[in-house]
N, C-alpha and C positions, 0 to 999 in steps of 0.2 A: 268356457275355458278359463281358468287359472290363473293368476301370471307366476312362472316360478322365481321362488327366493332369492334375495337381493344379496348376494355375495361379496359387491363388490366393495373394497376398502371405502371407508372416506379419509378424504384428505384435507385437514383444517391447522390452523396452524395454533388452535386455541381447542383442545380438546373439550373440555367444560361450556363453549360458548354452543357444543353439538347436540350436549344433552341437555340443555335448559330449556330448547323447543322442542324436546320430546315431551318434556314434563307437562310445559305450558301449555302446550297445544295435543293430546294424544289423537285426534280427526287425521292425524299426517299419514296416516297406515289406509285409509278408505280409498277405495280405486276410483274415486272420482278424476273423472279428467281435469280437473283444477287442482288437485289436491297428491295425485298419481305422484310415483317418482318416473324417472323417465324409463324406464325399463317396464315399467306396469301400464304408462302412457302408451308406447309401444305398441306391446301386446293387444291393448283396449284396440289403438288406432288399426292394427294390423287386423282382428278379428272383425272389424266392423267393415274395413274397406272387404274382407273375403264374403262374409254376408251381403254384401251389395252388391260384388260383383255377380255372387251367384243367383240373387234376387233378378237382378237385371238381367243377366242370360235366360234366367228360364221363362222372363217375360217377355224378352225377345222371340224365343226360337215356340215359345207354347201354341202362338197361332199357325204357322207356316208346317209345323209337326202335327197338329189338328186336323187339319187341313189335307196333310197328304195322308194320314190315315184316315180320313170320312173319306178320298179318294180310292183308298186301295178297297177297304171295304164295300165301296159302292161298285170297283170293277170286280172284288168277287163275287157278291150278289148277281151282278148280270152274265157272269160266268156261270151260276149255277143257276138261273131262271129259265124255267122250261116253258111258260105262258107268258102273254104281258100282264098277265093279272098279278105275277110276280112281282115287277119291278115297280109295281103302284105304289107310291109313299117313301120312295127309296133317295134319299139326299145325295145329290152328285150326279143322279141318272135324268136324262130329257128322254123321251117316250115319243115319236113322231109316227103317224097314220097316213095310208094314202095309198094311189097306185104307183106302181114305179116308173111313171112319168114324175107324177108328185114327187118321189119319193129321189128322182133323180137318178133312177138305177140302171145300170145298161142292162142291155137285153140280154147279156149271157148271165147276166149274176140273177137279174127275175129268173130266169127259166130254173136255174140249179134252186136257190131260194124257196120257187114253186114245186121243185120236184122233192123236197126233202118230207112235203103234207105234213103240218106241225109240228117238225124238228126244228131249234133254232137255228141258225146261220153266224158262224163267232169267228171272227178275223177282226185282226190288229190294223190300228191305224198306224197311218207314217208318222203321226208325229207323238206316238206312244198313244198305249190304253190298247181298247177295243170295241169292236163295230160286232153289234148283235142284229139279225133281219130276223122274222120271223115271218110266216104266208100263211093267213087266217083261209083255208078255200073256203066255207061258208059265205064270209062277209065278202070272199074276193077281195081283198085289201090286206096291203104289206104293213109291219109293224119297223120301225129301225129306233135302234136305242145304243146311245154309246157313253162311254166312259173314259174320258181323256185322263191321263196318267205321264206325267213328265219320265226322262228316260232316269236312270238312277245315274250319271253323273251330272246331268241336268241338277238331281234332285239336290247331290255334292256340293256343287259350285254355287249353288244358289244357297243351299247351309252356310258352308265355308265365309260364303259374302257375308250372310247375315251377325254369324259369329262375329265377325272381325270386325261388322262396325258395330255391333253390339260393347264390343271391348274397348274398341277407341270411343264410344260414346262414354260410357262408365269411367273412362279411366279421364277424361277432361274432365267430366262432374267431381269425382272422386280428388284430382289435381285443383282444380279449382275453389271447392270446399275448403282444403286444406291452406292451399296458401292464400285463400279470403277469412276465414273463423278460424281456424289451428293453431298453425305456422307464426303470423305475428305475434299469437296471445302469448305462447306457450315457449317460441325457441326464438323470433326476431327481435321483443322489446325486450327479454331480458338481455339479449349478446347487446344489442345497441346502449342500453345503461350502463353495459358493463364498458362498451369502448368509450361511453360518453366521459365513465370518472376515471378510465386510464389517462386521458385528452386531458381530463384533469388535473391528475395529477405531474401530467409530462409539463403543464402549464403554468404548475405551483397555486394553484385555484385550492384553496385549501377547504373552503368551504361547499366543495363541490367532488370531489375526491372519495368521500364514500355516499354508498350507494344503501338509502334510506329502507328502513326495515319491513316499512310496509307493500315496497318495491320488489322485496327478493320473494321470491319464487320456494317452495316447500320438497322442490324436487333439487339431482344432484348440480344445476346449475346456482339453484339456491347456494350450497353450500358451497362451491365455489365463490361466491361475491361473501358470502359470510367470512369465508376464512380469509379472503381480500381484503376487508375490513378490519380483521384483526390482525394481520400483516402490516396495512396501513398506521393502526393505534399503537403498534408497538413498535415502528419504524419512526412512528412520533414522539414516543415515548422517550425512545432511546437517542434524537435528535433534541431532545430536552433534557435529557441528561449528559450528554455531551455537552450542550451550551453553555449549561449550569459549570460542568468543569472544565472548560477553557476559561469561562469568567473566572472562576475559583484561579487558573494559571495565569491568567493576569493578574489578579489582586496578587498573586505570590509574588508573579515577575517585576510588579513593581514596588513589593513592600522589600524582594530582595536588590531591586537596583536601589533604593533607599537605603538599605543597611549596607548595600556596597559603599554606597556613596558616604557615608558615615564609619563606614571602616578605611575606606582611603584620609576621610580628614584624620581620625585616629592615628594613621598611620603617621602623616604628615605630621601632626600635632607630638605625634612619638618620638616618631624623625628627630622633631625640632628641638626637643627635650633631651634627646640623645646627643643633639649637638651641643648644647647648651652644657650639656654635664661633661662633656668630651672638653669644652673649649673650659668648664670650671676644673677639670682633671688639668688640663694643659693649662692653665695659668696656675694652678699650683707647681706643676712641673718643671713650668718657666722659673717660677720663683725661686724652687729648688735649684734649679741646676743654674742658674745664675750669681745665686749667691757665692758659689766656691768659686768660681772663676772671677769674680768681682772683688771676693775678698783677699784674693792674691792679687789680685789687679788692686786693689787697694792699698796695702799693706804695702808693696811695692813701690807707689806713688810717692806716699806717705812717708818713705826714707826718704826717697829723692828729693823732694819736696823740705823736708828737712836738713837736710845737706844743704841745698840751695840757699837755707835761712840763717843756716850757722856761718856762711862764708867758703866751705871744706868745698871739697870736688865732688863731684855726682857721686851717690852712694851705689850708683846700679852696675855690678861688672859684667861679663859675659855673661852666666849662667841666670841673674837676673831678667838680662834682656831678652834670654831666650826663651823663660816661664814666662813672660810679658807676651810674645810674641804665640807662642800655644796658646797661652787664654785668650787672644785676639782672635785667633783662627778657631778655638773653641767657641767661641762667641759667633763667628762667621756661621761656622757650619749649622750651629743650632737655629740659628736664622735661616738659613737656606732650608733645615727642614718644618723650620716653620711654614713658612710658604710652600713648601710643597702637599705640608700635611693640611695646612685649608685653602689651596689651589684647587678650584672646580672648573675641569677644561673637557669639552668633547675630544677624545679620542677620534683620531683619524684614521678610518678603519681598512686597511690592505691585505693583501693575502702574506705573510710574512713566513720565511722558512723560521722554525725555534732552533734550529742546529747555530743557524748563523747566529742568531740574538744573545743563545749561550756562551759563545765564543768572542764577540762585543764587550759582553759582559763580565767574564772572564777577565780579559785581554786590560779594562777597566780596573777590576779589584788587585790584578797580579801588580798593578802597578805600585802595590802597597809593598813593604820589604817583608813582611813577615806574611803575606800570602807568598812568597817563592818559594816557601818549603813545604809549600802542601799541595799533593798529586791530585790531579784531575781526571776524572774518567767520563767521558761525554757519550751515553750511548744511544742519543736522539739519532734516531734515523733519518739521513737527509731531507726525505721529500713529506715531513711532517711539518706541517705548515697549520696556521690560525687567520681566522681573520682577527688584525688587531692595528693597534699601534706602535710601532716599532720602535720607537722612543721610549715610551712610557712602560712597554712591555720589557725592557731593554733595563729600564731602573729599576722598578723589579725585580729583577734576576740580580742584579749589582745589590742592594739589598741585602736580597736573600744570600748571598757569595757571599756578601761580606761578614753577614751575622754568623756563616757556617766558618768563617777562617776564624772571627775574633774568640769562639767555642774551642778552636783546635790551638789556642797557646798554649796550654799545658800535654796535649799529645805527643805522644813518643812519635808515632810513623802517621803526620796528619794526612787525610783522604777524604775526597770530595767525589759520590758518585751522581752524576743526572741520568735519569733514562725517561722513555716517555712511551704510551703504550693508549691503542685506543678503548674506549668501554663502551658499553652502554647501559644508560640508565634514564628510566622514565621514559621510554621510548625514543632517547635521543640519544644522537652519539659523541663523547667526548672524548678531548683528548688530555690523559691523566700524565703532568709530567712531577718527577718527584725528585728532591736534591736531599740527599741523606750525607751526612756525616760521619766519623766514629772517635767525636768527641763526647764527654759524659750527658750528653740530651738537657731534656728542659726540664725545670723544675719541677712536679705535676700542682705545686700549688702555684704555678702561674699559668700554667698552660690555658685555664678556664677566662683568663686575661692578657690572653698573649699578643694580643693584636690591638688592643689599646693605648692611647695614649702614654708615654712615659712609663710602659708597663716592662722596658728589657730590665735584666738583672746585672748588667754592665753600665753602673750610670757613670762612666770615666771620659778620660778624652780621646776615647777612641769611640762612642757611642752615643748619640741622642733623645733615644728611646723614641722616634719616631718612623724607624726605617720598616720596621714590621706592620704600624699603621699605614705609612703609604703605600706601600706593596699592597695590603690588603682591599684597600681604597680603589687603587689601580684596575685589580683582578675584579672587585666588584663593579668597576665600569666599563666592562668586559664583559659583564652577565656571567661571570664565573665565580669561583670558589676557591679559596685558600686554607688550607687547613694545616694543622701541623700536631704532630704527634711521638713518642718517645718508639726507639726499635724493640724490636721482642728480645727477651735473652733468647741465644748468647751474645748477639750482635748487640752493640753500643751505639749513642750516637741519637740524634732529631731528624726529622724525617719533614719532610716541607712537602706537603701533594697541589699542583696547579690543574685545578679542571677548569678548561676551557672549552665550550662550546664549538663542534664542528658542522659549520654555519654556512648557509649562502649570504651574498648580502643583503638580500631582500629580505632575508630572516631576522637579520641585524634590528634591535630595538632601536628609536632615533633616539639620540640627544639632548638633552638642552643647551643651547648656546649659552657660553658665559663668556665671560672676561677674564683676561689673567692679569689683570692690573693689579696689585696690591692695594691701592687706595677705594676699590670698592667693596674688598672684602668686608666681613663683618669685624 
């Protein structure tokens, strides 16, 4: 027998590592049972167990079939023996002589026996076969010769028995065989290797995890632990190139928390430069705008003072006294936004309506005489609210109001619009509020410095050129934005946009605490 063609797939997870032990090895195709794939093992095992069983049945049943055919034969023989010189040499037949006293015979069967004169005598035993007499009258002596023969279910049941333990005998030896010489070689050590380096691998046993080459088997269990192994190497492989790039993401992560951290000094070192240059802009500033109000304040004295020396009466009349008294207050206010403009104070942060703040604010700048001829339009919708500080958001707006009236003195019909409107941007949602005018706008060669120090285009005594910087100071300690920009034709007029942050509190960046001492400032 054959074994037919191996059909079926293999499945390896390294195709090349399948044909290398074809190459190396070509014996893998011979049906030896070490060598067999398991479909050829099989068949081998299968046609070897059918030869033995039928070896062993026909060496069971060959004597007891023997047997009852040297029986039947021997009862046809004595069916057809007409002498006993017949039955001489005949296997299976006993031949007995005598009278039929000897012979055990009643009296009616001698007499019929006697009367037949060399005819045999053939009747059936009770317990199968048959009984031959024969009556020699010469010698006067009877012949009896019989031939036992079991009945034909007799013959069945005693088959049937012998079969069956024929079968159960064969199939223990056949069972046995197999799982003492087969079974372990061939399908038990290699499953147990193979559960030994799963165990291994469940255990992290790394040097026990595959399953050595001279251990696998040439059949499709074989190839099962091979492509195991190559599953394993490249599950390694690629657990080594992973390692290799999370180190690579830490060397990153912390060559970029280092240049984080060198980009905040930068910052800070920026920062600090930018203040330094803000506070060298504003000591030239100071200088500036001190001098005119110093030199009338001077200039001033200097009669008085002179009058006093000559003897004469005070040199100073009304109108004197009361450019004496502006350049004081001039003097005052630039002080005041001095300190505000390097005053560093946490913000106190509340949920604040801006309807109200504008209206504060307002309420604040109108109390100037030349804000009472310019119309307001507020169109903040009540329940717009910040978190902020109400105070400081509040000067702000005062500010900004004020920088938009001192724009509208040359206006015919002066007008002040706020509205506020929410956005979003960067994923976040603000709240955009914006104070437009429709006086002539801003310069556009300032606008690039409009929120700098001593950078307004009104250096009089109506203005300190520091109102735009604090605003912007404010809004930037808000975590918001100030921008400002000229209206599109046909409208006229500066446009002021406040984005603030629509924030929980927890959102809120913290602080740093300062002081609002003046004597610690820088």
């Amino acid at each position: 027998m054959t074994a037919p063609p191996d059909n079926n797939p293999r499945s390896s997870a390294d195709p090349s590592s399948q044909r290398a032990p074809e190459r190396s090895r070509p014996h893998t195709r011979r049906l030896a049972p070490s060598a067999a794939r398991i479909r050829a093992k099989l068949i081998i095992l299968h046609t070897l167990f059918s030869i033995a069983l039928a070896a062993a049945l026909i060496l069971a049943i060959r004597p007891p079939v023997q047997k009852l055919f040297a029986m039947t034969g021997a009862l046809e023989r004595l069916a057809l023996a007409r002498t006993p010189d017949d039955l001489t040499q005949v296997r299976g037949i006993t031949i007995e002589s005598g009278t039929a006293e000897e012979l055990e015979l009643s009296p009616f069967l001698a007499v019929e026996v006697a009367n037949l004169a060399g005819t045999p005598y053939i009747d059936r035993l009770p317990a199968g076969g048959i009984k031959w007499l024969f009556y020699d009258p010469i010698e006067n002596r009877y012949f009896r010769a019989q031939a036992p023969l079991p009945t034909s279910s007799e013959a069945v049941n005693n088959l049937y028995l012998l079969l069956t333990l024929a079968l159960l005998a064969v199939y223990a030896v056949i069972a046995l065989t197999l799982e003492v010489f087969v079974l372990p070689r061939q399908v038990y050590a290699p499953i147990e290797r193979l559960r030994l380096a799963d165990r291994a691998v469940q255990q992290g046993n790394r040097e026990a995890e595959l399953i050595p080459d001279n251990k696998i088997p040439t059949d499709e269990l074989g190839e099962i632990m091979r492509s195991r192994n190559a599953s394993i190497l490249k599950l390694r492989e690629q657990e080594r190139a992973l390692n290799d790039a999370l180190d690579q993401i830490e060397t990153v992560a912390a060559e970029l928390k280092r240049k984080n951290h060198l980009l905040e000094t930068a910052k800070r070192n920026l920062a600090d430069q930018d203040r330094l240059a803000s506070l060298g802009m504003m000591s030239a500033g100071i200088a500036h705008e001190l001098n005119t109000p110093l030199a009338v304040l001077k200039g001033t004295v200097e009669q008085l003072v002179q009058s006093l020396r000559s003897g004469k009466s005070p040199g100073v009349d009304r109108d004197g006294a009361e450019l004496m008294l502006r350049v004081v207050r001039r003097l005052e206010r630039l002080s005041e936004s001095l300190l505000d403009f390097a005053r560093v104070r946490p913000p106190a942060h509340n949920f604040v309506p801006i309807r109200r703040v504008t209206e504060e604010a307002w309420t604040l700048v109108s109390l100037d005489r030349d804000a009472r001829q310019v119309t307001l339009t507020d169109n903040i919708p009540p329940d717009a609210a910040v978190l902020a500080d109400e105070d400081r958001l509040t000067q702000v707006f005062v500010n900004l109001l004020r920088n938009a009236v001192d724009a509208l003195d040359t206006t015919a019909s002066p007008a002040i619009t706020i509205s506020a409107e929410t956005t979003e941007r960067d994923d976040r949602s603000w709240l955009s509020i914006t104070i437009q005018d429709n006086g002539p706008g801003i310069d556009p060669s300032v606008l690039p410095r409009l929120f700098e120090p001593f950078a307004s285009t009104r250096l009089d005594a109506s203005g300190t050129g520091l109102g735009l910087a604090v605003a912007e100071g404010i809004i930037r300690e808000h975590s918001g934005v100030l921008l400002a920009r000229n209206a599109l034709p046909p409208a006229s007029g500066a446009i002021f946009e406040i984005m603030l942050p629509l924030a929980a509190p927890h959102e809120m960046p913290p602080q740093a605490p300062s002081t609002d001492d003046p004597a610690t400032l820088p």
